[in-house]
N, CA and C atoms as an extended XYZ file, in Angstrom:
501
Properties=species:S:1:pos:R:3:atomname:S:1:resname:S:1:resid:I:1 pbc="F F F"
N         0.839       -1.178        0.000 N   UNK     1
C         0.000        0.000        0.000 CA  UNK     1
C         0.887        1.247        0.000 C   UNK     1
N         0.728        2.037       -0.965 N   UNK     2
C         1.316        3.881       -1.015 CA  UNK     2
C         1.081        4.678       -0.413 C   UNK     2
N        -0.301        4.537        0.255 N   UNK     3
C        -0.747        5.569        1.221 CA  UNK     3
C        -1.283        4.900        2.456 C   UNK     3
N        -1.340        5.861        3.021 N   UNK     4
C        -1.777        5.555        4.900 CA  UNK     4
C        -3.675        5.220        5.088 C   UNK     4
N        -4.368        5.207        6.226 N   UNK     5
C        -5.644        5.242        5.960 CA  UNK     5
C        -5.711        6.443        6.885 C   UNK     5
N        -4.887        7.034        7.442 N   UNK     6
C        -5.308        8.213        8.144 CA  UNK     6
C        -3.982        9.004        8.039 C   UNK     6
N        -4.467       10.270        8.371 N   UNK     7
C        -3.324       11.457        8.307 CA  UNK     7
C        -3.714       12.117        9.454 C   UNK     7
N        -2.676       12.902       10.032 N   UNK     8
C        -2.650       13.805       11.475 CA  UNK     8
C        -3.604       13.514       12.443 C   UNK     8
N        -3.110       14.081       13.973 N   UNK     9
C        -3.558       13.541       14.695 CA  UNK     9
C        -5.466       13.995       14.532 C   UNK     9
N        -5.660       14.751       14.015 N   UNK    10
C        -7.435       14.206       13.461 CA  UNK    10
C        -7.860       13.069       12.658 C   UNK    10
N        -6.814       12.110       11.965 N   UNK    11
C        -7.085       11.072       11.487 CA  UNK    11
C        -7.968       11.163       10.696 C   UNK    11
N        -7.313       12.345        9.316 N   UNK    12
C        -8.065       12.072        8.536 CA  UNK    12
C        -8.034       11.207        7.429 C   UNK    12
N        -8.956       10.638        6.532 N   UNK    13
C        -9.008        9.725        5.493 CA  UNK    13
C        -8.080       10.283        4.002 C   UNK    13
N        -7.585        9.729        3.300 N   UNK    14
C        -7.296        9.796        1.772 CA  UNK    14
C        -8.380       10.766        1.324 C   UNK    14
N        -9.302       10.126        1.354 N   UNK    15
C       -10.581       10.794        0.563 CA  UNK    15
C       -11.172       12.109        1.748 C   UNK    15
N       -11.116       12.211        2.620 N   UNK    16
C       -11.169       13.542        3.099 CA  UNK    16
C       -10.136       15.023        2.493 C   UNK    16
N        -9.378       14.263        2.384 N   UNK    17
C        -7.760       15.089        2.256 CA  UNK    17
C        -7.988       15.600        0.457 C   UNK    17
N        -8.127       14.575       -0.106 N   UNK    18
C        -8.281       14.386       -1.537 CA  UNK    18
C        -9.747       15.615       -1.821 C   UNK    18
N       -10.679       15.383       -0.788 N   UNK    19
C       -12.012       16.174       -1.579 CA  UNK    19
C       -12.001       17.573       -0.547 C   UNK    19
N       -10.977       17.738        0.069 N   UNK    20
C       -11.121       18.777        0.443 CA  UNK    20
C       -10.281       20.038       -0.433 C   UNK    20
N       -10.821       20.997       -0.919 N   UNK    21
C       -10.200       21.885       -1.760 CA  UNK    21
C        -8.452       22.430       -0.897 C   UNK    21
N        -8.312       23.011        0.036 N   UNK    22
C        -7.343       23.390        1.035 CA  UNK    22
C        -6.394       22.195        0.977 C   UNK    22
N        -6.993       20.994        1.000 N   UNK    23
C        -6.040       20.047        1.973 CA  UNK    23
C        -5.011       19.500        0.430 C   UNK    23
N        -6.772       19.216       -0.476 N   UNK    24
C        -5.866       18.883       -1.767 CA  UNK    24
C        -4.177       19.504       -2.680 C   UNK    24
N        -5.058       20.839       -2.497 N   UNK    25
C        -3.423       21.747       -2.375 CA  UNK    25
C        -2.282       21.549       -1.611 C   UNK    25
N        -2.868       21.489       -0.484 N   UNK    26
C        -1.660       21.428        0.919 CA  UNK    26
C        -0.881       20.477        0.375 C   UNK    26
N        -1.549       19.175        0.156 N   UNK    27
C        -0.682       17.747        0.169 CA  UNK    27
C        -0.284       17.491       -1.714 C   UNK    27
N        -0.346       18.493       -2.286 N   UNK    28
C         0.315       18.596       -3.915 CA  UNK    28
C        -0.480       17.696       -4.459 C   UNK    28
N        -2.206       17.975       -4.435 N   UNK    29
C        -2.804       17.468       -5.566 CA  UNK    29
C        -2.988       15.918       -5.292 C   UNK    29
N        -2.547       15.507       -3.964 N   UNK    30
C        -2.401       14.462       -3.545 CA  UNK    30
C        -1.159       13.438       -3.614 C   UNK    30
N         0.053       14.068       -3.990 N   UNK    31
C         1.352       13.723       -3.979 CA  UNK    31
C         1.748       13.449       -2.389 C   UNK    31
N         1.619       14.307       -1.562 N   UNK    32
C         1.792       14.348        0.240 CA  UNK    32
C         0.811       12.676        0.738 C   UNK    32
N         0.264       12.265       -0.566 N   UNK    33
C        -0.505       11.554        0.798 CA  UNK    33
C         0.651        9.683        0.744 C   UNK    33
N         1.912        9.790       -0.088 N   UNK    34
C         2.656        9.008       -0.230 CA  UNK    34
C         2.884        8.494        1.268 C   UNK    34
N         3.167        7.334        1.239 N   UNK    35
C         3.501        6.684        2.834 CA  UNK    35
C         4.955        7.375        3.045 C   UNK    35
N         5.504        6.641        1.972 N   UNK    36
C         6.773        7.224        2.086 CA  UNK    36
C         7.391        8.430        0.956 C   UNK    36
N         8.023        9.086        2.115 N   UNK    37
C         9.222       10.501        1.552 CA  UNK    37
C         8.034       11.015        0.599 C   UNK    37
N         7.026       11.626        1.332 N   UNK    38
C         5.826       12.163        1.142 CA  UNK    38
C         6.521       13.850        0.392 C   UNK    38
N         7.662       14.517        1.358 N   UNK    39
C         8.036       15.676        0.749 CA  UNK    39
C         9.158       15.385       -0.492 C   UNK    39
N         9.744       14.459       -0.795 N   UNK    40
C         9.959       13.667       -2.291 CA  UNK    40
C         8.839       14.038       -2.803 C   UNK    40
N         8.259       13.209       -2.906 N   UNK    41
C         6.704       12.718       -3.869 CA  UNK    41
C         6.564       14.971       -4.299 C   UNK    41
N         6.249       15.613       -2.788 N   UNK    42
C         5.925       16.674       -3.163 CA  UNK    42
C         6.408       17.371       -4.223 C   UNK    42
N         7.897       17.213       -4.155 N   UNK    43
C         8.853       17.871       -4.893 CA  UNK    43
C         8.372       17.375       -6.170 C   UNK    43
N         8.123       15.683       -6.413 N   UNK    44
C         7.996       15.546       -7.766 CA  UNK    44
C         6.813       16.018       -8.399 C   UNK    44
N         5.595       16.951       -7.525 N   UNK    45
C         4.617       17.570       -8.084 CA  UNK    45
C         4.939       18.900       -9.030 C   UNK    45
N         6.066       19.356       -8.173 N   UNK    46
C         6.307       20.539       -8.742 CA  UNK    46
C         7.245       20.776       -9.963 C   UNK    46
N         7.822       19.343      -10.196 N   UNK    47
C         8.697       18.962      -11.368 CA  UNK    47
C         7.704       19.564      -13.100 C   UNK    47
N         6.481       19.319      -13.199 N   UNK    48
C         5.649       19.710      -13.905 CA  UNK    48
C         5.380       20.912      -14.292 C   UNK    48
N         4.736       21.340      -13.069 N   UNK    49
C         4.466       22.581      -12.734 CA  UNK    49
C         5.369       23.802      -13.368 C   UNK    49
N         7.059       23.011      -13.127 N   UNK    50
C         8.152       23.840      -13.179 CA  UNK    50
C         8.110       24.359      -14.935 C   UNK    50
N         8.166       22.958      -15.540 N   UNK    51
C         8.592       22.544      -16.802 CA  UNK    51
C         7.730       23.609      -17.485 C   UNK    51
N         6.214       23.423      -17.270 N   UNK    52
C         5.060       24.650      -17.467 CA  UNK    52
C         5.323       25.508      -17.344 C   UNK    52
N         5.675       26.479      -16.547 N   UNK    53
C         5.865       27.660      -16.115 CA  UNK    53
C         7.439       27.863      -16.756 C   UNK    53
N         8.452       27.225      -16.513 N   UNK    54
C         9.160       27.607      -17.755 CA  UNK    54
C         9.742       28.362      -18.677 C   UNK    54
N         8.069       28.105      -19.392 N   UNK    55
C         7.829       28.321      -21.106 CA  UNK    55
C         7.281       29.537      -21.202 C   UNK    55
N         7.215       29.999      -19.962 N   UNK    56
C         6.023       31.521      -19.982 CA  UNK    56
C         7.074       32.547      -20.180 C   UNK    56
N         8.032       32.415      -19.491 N   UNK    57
C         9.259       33.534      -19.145 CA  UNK    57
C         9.530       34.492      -17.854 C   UNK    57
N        10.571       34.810      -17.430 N   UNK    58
C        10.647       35.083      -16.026 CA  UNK    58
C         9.445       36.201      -15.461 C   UNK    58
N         8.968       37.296      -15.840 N   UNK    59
C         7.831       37.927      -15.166 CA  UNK    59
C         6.722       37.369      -14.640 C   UNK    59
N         6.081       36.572      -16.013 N   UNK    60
C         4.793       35.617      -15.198 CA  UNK    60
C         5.226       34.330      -14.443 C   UNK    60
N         6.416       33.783      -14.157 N   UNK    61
C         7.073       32.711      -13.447 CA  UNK    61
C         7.475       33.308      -12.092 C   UNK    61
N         7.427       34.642      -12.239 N   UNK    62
C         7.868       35.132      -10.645 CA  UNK    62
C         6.494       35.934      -10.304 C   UNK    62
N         5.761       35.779      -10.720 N   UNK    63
C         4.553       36.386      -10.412 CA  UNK    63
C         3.860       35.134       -9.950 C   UNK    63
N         3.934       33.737      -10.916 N   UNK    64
C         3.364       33.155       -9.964 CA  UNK    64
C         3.805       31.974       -8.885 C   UNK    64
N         5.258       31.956       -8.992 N   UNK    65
C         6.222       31.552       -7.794 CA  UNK    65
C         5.895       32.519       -6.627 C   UNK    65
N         5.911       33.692       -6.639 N   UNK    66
C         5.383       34.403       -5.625 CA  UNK    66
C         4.359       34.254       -4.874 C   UNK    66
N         3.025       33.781       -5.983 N   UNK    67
C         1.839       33.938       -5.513 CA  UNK    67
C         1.318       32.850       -4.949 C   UNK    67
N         2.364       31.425       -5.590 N   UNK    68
C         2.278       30.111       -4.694 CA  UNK    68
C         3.176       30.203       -3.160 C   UNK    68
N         3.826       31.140       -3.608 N   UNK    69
C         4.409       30.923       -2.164 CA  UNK    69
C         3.526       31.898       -0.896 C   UNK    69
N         2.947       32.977       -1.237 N   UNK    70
C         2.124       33.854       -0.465 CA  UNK    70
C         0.946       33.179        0.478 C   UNK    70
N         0.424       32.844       -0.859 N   UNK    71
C        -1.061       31.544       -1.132 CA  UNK    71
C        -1.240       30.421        0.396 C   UNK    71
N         0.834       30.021       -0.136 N   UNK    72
C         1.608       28.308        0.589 CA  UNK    72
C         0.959       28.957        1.917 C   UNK    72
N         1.256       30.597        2.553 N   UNK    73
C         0.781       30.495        4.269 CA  UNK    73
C        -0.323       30.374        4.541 C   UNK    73
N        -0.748       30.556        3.776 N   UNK    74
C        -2.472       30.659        3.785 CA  UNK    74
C        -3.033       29.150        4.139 C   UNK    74
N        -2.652       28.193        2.745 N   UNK    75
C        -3.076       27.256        2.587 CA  UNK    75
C        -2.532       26.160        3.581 C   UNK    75
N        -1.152       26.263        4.320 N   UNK    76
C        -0.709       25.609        4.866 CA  UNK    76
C        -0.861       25.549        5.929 C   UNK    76
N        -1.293       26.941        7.091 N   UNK    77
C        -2.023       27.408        7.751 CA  UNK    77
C        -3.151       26.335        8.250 C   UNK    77
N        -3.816       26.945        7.088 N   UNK    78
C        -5.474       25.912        7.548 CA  UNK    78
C        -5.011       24.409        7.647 C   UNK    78
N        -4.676       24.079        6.302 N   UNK    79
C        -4.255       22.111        6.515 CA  UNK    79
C        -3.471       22.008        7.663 C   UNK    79
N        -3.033       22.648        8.819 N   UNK    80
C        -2.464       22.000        9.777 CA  UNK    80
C        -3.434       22.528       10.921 C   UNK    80
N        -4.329       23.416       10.972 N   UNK    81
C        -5.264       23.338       11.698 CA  UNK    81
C        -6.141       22.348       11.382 C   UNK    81
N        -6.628       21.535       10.202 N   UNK    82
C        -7.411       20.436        9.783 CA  UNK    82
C        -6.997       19.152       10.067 C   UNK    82
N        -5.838       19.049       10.006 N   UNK    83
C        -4.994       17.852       10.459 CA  UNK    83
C        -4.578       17.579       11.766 C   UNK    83
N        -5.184       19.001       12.833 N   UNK    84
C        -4.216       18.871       14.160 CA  UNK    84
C        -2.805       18.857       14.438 C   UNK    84
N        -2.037       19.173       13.464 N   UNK    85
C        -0.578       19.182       13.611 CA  UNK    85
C        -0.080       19.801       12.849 C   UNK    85
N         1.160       20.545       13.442 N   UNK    86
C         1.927       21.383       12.828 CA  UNK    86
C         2.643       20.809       11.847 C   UNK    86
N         3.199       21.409       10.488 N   UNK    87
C         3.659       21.183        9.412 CA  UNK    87
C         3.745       19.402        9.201 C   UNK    87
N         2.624       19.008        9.445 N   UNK    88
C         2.780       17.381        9.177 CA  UNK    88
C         3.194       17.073        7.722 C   UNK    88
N         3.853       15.937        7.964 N   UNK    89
C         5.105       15.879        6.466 CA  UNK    89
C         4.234       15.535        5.106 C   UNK    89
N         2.674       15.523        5.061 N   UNK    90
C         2.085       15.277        3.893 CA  UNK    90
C         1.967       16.751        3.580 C   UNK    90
N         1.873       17.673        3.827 N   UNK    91
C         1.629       18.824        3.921 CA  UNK    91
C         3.392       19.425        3.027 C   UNK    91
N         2.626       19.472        1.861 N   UNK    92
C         4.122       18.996        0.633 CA  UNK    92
C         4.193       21.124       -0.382 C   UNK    92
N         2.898       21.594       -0.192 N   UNK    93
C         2.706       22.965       -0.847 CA  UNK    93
C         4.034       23.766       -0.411 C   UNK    93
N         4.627       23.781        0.688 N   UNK    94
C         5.706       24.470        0.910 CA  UNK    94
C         6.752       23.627        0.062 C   UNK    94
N         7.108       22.618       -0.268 N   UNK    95
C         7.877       21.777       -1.544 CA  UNK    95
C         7.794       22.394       -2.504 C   UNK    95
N         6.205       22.167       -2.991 N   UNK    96
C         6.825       23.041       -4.495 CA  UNK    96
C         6.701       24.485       -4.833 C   UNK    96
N         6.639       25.437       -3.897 N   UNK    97
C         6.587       26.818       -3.559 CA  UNK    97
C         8.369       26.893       -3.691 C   UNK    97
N         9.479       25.712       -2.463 N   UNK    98
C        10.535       25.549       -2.471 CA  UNK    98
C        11.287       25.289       -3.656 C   UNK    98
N        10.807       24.409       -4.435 N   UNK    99
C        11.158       24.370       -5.846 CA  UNK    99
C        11.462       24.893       -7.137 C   UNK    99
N         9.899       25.396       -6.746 N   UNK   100
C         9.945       26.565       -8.253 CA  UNK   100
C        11.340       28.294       -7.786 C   UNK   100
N        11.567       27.867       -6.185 N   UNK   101
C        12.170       28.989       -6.004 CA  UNK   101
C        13.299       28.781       -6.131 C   UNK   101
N        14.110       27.362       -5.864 N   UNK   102
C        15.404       26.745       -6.364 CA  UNK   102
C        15.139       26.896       -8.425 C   UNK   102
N        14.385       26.843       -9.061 N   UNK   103
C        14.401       27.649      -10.181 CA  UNK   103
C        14.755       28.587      -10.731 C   UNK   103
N        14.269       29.473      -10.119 N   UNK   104
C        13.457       31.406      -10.122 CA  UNK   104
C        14.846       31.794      -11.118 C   UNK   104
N        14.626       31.911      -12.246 N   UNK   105
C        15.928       32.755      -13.105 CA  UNK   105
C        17.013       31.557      -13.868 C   UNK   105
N        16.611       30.570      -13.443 N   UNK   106
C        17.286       29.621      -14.157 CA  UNK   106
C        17.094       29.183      -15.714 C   UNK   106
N        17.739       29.308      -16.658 N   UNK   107
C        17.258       29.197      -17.794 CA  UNK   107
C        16.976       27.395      -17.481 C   UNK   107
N        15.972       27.345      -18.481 N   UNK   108
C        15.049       25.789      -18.622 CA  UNK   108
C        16.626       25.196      -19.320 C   UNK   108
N        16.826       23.490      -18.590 N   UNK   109
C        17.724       22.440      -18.995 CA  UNK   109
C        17.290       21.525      -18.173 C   UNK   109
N        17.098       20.606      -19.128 N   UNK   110
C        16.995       18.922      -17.801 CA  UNK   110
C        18.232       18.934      -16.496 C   UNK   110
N        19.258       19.292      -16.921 N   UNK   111
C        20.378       19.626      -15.812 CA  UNK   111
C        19.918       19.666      -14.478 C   UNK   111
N        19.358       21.717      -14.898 N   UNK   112
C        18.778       22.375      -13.952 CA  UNK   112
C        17.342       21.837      -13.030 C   UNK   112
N        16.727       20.979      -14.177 N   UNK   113
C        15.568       20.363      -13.412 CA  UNK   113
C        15.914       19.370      -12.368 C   UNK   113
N        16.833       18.085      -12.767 N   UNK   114
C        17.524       17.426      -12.179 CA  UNK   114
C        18.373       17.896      -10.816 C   UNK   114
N        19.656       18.759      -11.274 N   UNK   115
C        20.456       19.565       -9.932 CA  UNK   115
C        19.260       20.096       -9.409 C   UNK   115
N        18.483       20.942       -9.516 N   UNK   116
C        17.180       21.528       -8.602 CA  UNK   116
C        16.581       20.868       -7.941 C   UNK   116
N        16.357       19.795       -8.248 N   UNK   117
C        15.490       18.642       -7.430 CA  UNK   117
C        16.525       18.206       -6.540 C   UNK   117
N        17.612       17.787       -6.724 N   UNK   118
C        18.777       17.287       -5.906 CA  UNK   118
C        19.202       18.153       -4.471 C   UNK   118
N        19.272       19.412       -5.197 N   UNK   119
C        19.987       20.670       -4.457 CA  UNK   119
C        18.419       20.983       -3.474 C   UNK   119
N        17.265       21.367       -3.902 N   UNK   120
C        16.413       21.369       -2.843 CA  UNK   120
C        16.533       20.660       -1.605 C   UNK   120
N        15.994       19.314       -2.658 N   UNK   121
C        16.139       18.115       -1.183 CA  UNK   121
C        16.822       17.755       -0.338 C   UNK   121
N        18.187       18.420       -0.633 N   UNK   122
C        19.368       17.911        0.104 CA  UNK   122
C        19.138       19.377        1.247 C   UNK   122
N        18.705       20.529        0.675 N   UNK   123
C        18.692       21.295        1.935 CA  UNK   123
C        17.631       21.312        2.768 C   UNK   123
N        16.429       21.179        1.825 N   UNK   124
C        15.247       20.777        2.747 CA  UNK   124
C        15.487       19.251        4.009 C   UNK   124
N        16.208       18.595        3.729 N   UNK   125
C        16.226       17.281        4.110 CA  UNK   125
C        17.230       17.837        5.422 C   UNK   125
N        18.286       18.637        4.908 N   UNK   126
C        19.752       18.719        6.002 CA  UNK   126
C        19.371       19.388        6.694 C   UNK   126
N        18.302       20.562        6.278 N   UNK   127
C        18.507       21.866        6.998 CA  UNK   127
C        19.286       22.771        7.628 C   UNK   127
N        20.467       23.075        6.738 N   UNK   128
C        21.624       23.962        7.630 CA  UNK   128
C        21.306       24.847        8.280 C   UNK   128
N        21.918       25.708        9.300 N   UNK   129
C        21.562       26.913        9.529 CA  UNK   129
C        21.434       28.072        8.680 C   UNK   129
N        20.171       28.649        8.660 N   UNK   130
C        19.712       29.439        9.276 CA  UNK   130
C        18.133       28.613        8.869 C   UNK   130
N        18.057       27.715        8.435 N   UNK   131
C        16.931       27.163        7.729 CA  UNK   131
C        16.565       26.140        9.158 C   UNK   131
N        17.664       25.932        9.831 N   UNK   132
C        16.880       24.249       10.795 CA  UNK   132
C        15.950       25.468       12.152 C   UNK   132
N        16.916       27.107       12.657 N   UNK   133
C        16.611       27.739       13.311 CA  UNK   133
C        14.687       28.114       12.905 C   UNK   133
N        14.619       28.020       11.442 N   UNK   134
C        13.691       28.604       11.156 CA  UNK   134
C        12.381       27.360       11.281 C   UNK   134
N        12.590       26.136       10.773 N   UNK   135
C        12.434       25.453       11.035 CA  UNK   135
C        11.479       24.917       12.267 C   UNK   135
N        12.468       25.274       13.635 N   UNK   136
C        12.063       24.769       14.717 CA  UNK   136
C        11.526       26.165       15.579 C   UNK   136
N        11.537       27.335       15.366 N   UNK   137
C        11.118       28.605       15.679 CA  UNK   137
C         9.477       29.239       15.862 C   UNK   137
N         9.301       29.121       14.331 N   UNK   138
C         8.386       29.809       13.681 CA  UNK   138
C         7.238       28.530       13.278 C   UNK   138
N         6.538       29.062       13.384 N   UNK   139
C         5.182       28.293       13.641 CA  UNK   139
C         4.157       28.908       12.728 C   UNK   139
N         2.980       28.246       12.620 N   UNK   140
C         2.062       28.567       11.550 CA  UNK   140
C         2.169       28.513       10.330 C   UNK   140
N         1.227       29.129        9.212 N   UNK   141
C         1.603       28.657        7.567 CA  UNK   141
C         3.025       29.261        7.293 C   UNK   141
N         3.256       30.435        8.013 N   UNK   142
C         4.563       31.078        8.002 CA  UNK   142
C         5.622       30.260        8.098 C   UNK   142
N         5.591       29.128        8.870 N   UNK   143
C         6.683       28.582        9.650 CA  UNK   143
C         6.761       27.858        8.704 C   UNK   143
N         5.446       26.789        8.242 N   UNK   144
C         5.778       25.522        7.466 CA  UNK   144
C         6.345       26.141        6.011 C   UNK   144
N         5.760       27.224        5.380 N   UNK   145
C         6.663       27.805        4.075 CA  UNK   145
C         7.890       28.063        4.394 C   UNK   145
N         8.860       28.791        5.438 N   UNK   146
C         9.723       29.208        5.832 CA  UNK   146
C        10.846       28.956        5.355 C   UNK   146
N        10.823       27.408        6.244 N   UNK   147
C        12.225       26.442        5.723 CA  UNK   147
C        12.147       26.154        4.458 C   UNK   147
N        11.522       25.815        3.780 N   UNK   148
C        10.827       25.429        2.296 CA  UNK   148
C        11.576       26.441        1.549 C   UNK   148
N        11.200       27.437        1.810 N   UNK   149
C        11.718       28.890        1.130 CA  UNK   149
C        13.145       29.290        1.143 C   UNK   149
N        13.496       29.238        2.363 N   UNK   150
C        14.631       28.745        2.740 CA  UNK   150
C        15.472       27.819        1.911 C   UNK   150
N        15.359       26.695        1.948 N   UNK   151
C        16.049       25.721        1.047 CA  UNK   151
C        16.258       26.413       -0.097 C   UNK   151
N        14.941       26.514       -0.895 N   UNK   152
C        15.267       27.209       -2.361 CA  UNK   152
C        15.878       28.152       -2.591 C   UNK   152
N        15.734       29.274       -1.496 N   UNK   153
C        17.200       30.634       -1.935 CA  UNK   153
C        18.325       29.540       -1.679 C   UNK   153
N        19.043       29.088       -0.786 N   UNK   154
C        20.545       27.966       -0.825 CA  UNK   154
C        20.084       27.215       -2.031 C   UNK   154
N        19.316       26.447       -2.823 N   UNK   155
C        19.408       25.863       -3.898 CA  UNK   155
C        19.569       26.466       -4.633 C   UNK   155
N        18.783       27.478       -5.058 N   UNK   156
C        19.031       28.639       -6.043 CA  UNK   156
C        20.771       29.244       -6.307 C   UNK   156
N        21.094       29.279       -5.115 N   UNK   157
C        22.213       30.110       -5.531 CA  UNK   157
C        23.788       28.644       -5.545 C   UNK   157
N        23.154       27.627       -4.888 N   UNK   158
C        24.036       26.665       -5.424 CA  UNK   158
C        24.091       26.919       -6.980 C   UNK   158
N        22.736       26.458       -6.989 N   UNK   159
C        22.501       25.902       -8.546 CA  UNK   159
C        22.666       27.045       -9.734 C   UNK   159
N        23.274       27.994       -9.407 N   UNK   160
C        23.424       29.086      -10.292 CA  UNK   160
C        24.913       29.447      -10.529 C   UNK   160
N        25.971       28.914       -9.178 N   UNK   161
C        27.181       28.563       -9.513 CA  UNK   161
C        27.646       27.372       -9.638 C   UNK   161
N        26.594       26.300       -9.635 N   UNK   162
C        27.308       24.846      -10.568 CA  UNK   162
C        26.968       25.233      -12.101 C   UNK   162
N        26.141       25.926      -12.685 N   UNK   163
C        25.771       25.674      -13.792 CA  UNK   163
C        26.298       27.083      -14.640 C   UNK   163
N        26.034       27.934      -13.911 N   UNK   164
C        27.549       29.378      -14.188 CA  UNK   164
C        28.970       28.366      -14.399 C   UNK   164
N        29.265       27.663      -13.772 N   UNK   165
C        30.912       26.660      -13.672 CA  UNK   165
C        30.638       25.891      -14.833 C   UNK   165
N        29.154       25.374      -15.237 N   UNK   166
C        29.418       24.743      -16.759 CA  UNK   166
C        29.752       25.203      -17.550 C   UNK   166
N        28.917       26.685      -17.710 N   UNK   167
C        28.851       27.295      -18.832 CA  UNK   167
C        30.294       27.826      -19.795 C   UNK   167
């Protein structure tokens, strides 16, 4: 089995999570509701998303990287008041808010899609400082986007001098 029969300590169902508009977002369309490495799975929601957005060009890609990430406190907010728990790990919207921001200015290459996915996860996962402080600090939709956000400026600017070093 891929998924659980309950999520957070309200124990909610797949199909609660799934038909709820908020939660569906929260958990990436239903990517978060993976048993396992649920914020993986998240990341690989936003792999799409990325590829899409893309093709538009940097103004409307930072207009709406922005507006997913604004949105992420909002939305992330409520799904952990719905779930009873703070940033519970299905709760994946701060992933690909994190993602598209390990992007933000990157010209489109499978490379960059690839290192981006790598370079996120490895900071989302490690959490160095100033990201683990933020992490364990800050609370609410604020908190759970935070680190997320976090990661992606350190991915971002990895990933802009490995691929500056290709060029």
């Amino acid at each position: 089995m891929f998924i659980n029969s309950e999520y957070g300590n309200n124990r909610l169902t797949p199909k609660q999570i799934i038909t709820d508009p908020i939660l569906f977002l929260a958990f990436g369309f239903g990517f978060g509701l993976a048993k396992k490495a649920p914020g993986t799975c998240g990341t690989l929601a936003a792999v799409p998303l990325y590829c899409l957005l893309a093709q538009t060009g940097n103004t409307f890609y930072s207009l709406v990287m922005i507006a997913v990430t604004i949105v992420g406190i909002w939305i992330c907010g409520l799904a952990a008041n719905k779930l009873g728990e703070h940033d519970f790990g299905g709760i994946v919207w701060d992933e690909i808010a994190g993602y598209l921001i390990t992007l933000w200015w990157i010209p489109f290459s499978w490379q960059g899609v690839v290192l981006g996915f790598i370079l996120f996860r490895f900071f989302d996962i490690l959490k160095p400082w100033p990201i683990k402080i933020a992490d364990r600090r800050v609370k609410g939709g604020f908190g759970i986007m935070l680190d997320d956000v976090l990661a992606g400026v350190f991915a971002n600017l990895v990933l802009v001098l490995i691929l500056g070093w290709w060029a």
